[in-house]
One Martini backbone bead per residue (centre of mass of N, CA, C, O) as a GRO file, in nm:
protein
  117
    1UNK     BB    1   3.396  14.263 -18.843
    2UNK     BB    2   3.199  14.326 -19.111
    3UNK     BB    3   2.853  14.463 -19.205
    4UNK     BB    4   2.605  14.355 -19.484
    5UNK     BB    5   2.339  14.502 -19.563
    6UNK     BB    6   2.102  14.347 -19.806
    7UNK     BB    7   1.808  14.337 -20.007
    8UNK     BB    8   1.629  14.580 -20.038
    9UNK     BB    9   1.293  14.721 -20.101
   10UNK     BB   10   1.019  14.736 -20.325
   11UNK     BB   11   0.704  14.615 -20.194
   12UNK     BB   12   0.410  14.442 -20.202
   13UNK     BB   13   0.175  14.293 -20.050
   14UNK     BB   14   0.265  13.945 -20.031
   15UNK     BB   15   0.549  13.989 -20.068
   16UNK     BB   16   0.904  13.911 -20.129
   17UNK     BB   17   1.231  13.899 -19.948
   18UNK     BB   18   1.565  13.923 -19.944
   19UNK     BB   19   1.807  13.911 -19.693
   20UNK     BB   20   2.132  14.013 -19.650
   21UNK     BB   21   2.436  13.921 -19.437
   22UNK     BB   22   2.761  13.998 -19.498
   23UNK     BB   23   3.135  13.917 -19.404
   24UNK     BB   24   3.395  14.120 -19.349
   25UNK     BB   25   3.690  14.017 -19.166
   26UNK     BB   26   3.592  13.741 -19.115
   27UNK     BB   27   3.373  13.509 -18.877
   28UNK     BB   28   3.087  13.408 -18.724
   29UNK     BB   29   3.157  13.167 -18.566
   30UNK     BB   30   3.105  13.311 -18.253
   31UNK     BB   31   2.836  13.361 -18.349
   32UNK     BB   32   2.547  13.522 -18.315
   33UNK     BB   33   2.272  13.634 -18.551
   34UNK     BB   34   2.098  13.935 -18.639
   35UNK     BB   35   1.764  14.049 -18.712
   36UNK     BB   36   1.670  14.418 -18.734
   37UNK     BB   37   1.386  14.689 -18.677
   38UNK     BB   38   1.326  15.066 -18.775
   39UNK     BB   39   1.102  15.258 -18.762
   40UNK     BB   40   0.970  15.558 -18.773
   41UNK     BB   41   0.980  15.655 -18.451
   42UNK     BB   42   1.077  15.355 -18.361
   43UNK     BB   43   1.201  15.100 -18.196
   44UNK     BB   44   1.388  14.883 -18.198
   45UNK     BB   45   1.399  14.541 -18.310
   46UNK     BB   46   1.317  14.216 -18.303
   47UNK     BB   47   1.322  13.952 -18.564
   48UNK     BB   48   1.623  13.782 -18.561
   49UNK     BB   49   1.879  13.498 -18.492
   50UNK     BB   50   2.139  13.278 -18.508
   51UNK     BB   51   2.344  13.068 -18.497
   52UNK     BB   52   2.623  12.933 -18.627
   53UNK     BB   53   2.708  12.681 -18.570
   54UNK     BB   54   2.360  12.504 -18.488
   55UNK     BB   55   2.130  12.659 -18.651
   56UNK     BB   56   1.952  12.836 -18.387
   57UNK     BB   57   1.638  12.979 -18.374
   58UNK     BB   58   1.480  13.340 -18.339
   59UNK     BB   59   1.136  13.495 -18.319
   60UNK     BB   60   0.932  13.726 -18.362
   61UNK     BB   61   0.619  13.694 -18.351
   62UNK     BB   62   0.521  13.875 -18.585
   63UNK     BB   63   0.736  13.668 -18.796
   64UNK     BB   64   0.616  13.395 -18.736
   65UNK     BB   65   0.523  13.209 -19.035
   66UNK     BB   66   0.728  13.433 -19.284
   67UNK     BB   67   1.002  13.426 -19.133
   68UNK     BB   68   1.365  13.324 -19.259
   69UNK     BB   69   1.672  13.196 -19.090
   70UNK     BB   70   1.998  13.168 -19.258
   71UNK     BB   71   2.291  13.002 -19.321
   72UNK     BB   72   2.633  12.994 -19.557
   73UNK     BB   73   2.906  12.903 -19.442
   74UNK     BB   74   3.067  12.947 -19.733
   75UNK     BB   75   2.954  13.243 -19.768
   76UNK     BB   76   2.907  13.445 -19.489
   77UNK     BB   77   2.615  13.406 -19.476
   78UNK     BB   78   2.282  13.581 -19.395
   79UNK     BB   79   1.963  13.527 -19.402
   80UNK     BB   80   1.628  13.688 -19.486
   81UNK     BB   81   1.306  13.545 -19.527
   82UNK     BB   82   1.047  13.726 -19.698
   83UNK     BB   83   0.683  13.678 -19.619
   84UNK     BB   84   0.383  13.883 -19.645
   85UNK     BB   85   0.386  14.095 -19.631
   86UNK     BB   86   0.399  14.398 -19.463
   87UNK     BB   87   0.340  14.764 -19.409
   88UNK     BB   88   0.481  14.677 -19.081
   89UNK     BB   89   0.767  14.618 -19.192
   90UNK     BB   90   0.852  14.874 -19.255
   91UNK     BB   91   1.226  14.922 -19.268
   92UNK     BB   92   1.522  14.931 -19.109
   93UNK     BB   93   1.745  14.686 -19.167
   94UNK     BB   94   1.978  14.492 -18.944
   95UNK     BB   95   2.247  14.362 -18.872
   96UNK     BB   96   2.407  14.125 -18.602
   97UNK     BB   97   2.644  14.054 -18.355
   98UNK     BB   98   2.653  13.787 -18.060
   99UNK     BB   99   2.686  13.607 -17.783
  100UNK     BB  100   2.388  13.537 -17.838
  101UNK     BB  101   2.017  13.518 -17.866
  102UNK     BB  102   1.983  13.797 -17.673
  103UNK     BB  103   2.286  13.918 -17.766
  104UNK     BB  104   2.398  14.233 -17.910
  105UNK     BB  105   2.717  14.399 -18.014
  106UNK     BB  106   2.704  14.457 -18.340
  107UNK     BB  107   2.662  14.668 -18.626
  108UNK     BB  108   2.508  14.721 -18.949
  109UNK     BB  109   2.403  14.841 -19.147
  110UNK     BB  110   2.137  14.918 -19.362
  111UNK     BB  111   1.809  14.827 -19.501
  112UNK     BB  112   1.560  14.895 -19.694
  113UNK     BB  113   1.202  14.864 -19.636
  114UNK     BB  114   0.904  14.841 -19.873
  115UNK     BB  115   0.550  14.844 -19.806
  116UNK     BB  116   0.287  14.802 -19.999
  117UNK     BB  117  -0.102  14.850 -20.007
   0.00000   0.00000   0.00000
């Protein structure tokens, strides 16, 4: 399976984007889906999750009632809804595919993300 990762761009404080992570040359089935950021200089970051089977997320607290995570089964496509944006959600966003929410270890390119203040 590879992952694209798409839908960055630059926003405005208080603005919203969807990121896409859709999946080509397999499907999402096995496993759990997350999206990571890491802006320059810091550490990558967990900032959600869902399984794909029961589509049960988990979020990073930074971004819990802002950011919303979401899967399109017959799309083979996971969604994450960024709403309230901020200054400091800038970063290079990455989805990644992993056997639960916990756990990561597939990863696909990433998408820029750039909140202005």
């Amino acid at each position: 399976v590879q992952l694209q990762a798409y839908g960055g761009g630059l926003v405005q404080a208080g603005g919203s984007l969807r990121l896409s992570c859709a999946a080509s040359g397999g499907t999402f089935t096995s496993y759990a889906v997350g999206w990571f950021r890491q802006a320059p200089g810091k550490a990558r970051q967990f900032v959600a999750g869902i399984t794909w089977r029961g589509g049960v997320s988990r979020y990073a607290d930074s971004v819990k009632g802002r950011f919303t995570i979401s899967r399109d089964t017959a799309k083979n496509t996971v969604y994450l809804q960024m709403s309230s944006l901020k200054p400091e959600d800038t970063a290079v966003y990455f989805c990644a595919t992993g056997p639960n929410l916990v756990s990561y270890d597939y990863w696909g390119q990433g998408t820029q993300v750039t909140v202005s203040s």
